[in-house]
Each structure stands twice: as structure tokens, then as C-alpha cells.
C-alpha angles and dihedrals in degrees: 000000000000083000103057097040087047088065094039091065093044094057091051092045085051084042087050097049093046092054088055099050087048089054095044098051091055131073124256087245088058100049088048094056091044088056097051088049087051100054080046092061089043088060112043085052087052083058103043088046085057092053089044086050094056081053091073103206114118109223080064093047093058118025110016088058090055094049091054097040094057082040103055094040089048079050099056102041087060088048095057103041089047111046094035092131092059094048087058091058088072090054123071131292094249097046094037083055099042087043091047086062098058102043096089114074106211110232110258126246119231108197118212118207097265095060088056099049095050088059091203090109089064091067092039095055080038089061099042094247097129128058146221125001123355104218124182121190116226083229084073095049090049088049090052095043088055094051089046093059095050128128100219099081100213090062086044100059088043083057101049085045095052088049088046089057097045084059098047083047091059092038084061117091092259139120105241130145143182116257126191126205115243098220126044109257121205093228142004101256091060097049089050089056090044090049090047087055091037093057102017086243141168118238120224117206162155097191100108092197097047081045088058092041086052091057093052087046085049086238106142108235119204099207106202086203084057098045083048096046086050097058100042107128105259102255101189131174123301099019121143123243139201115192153139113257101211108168144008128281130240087255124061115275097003114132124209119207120154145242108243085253086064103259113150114237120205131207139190117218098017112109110107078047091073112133097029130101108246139204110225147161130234108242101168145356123219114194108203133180084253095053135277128323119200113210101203136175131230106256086218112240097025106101114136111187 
């Protein structure tokens, strides 16, 4: 007996959760249809129960009533979650505007530890680039707590840094929560998948082999490295520098300074030109894995100190 109510309430708790994450995954316009829809269907099985009354046979007194009546509110739920932009059509112009805005839900973000880290993502949310809800898994904050507590003090400072960025995020003017896996995961990277199926998310990262294992898992991945690497200014060849050479180069006598997006810049013959800001002219461009590499020339009598 204990048994059997023990899995009946586990399957209401699952049925309960569900419900949530459907409901939080949808807009506040579509619930509101749905529901509508939903009260439609109630009453059109109040109606039909009063004609299979009249009937008088009491297998349709008592069953058939209750079949239609899970049918048509399941109906009409559907109904009116699915075909939410015609029913605007019967309200005014001006509702029917401010409501449309509103219909479609935007897909949420779940942050990994990396991302965080990195502190890019801040800016980006600061600046509305991202979408939808901001979730961060309590998974995250124990890892970062972790790292924060470390005795090496290079991945200490990463994880202080990593905590002080998850303040300044809930400090921002955005919706984001804390979600917790319902189930232990071995490692981080499994209990992010399982969150992005959970929740139907998006994962935010910086992490280029979790990036790799959510496209086989068909989980989209917003890499911030590939966001940075798209809206790097176009250097071409030809085009004319001005930087600041700071160290040696891997070859004898070449000379590294950097863009001010961070690309390193290359040059033959520079060396005893360290510590000067130099005019220069892009000769070549190399991509790499890592990012991209500008091979530039001196423009002879244009050395600044």
C-alpha cells in the first residue's frame, strides 16, 4: 500500500514540475489564451453533459461525460495556445499590437562557469544582446565557490572574479534565477546538457569542447570567443596601423605588438624598435584556431616614441 502510494505521489510531484517548466517556458499572453481556450472547452462539455443526461442511460451519465469532458478542455487548451494570433484579430487594433509583442516566449540562457568567468557576458546582457531568461544552475555557484577557495592563487583570483561577476549580473535589470538539477550529475558539463533539455535552454560559453559535445547532443551553444571574433573590426591587406610594438617575436629580429581588440600583430625587422608606436602596413593575415595573426611592414620614417 505504502508502495504504491509512494509512486503515485511521485508521479504527481513529476506531473507538478512539468507543469511549471511548461509554464515557465511560455509567455504570459499565451498562458492567458490557453486558458481561455481552456474555460471554452469546460463549457462546451458542461453542455454536452446536460444533452447525455437527458439520455438517461447510465453508462452515459457517468463516463462518457468525463471523457469528453478531459478531451474538450485538453482541446481547447491547444486551441487556444495555438491559434493565439487569430484570436487577436477579434480584439482592437491597439490590444491586439501591445498583446502580439508579447506571444512569442524568447528561448533562456543557462550560463556555465567559463562564461562567467570570462565577464564578457555581462556587457553583452548590459547591452540587450541576449534574450529571454538568464538561468544559472547552483551547480555554477558551487563550482565558483570551489575555485574561489583554492589554494593556487591564480585560480583563486579567476574564481573571485567569477562570484564577483554573478553579483554585478543580479544586480542588472534582468530576469534571471537559480535552477537546480533534479537529479546528482558526475560532472558540470552533464548537468548543463541535462538543464538545456530540461528547460529547452540556450548555453552560454566559453568552453570550446563542451561547445563541440552540445552540437552532437543538438544543444545550441552561444560561444562568447565566437561573438568576439564576429565583431572584430575587418583589417585587409594593405591597410595602414598605428601600434604600440611591446615584446619580441618567435623569429629573430620580429617585433608583437596588438590591435586594440586584442589581435596580435606581427613585424619583421622590428626588434630594436620595441617600446615605440609604429606605422605599419598590413602585408598578410594568418586565421588560426586560436584567433586571428597580422603579418605588417615598417612604413619607413614613422616611428612615434
Amino acid at each position: 500500500m505504502f508502495l504504491i502510494f509512494g509512486v503515485f505521489i511521485r508521479r504527481v510531484t513529476n506531473a507538478i514540475k512539468g507543469l511549471e517548466h511548461f509554464i515557465m517556458r511560455r509567455s504570459a499572453v499565451e498562458i492567458l489564451f490557453a486558458t481561455i481556450g481552456l474555460i471554452i472547452g469546460l463549457l462546451i462539455s458542461v453542455m454536452v453533459s446536460f444533452i447525455l443526461e437527458s439520455i438517461g442511460n447510465s453508462i452515459f451519465n457517468h463516463f462518457i461525460p468525463v471523457i469528453i469532458t478531459i478531451l474538450l478542455c485538453y482541446f481547447g487548451f491547444q486551441f487556444g495556445l495555438k491559434k493565439r494570433d487569430e484570436m487577436l484579430m477579434f480584439l482592437p487594433e491597439n490590444i491586439a499590437r501591445s498583446m502580439s509583442q508579447h506571444t512569442k516566449s524568447a528561448t533562456p540562457k543557462i550560463i556555465d562557469t567559463s562564461a562567467i568567468i570570462d565577464g564578457r557576458i555581462l556587457e553583452v546582457i548590459r547591452c540587450g544582446f541576449i534574450d529571454g531568461n538568464i538561468l544559472i544552475p547552483q551547480g555554477v555557484i558551487n563550482e565558483l565557490q570551489i575555485v574561489a577557495d583554492s589554494n593556487d592563487s591564480v585560480k583563486r583570483e579567476k574564481g573571485k572574479r567569477g562570484l564577483d561577476i554573478l553579483n554585478e549580473l543580479y544586480d542588472l535589470d534582468y530576469p534571471t534565477k537559480v535552477i537546480h538539477p533534479t537529479k546528482s550529475h558526475s560532472d558540470i558539463d552533464t548537468m548543463l546538457l541535462k538543464l538545456a533539455k530540461q528547460y529547452h535552454a540556450n548555453i552560454i560559453t566559453t568552453d570550446f569542447n563542451l561547445n563541440k559535445v552540445c552540437h552532437v547532443h543538438g544543444i545550441k551553444a552561444l560561444n562568447v570567443n565566437d561573438l568576439s571574433e564576429a565583431i572584430k573590426p575587418n583589417v585587409h591587406q594593405g591597410d595602414q596601423l598605428h601600434i604600440l610594438l611591446t615584446k619580441m617575436g618567435k623569429e629573430p629580429g620580429q617585433a608583437v605588438g596588438y590591435l586594440d581588440d586584442g589581435t596580435m600583430v606581427v613585424v619583421d625587422n622590428a626588434k630594436n624598435l620595441i617600446g615605440s608606436h609604429v606605422n605599419l602596413e598590413v602585408v598578410s593575415l594568418l586565421q588560426t584556431s586560436s584567433g586571428r595573426i597580422v603579418f605588417a611592414k615598417k612604413i619607413e620614417d614613422t616611428v612615434s616614441l
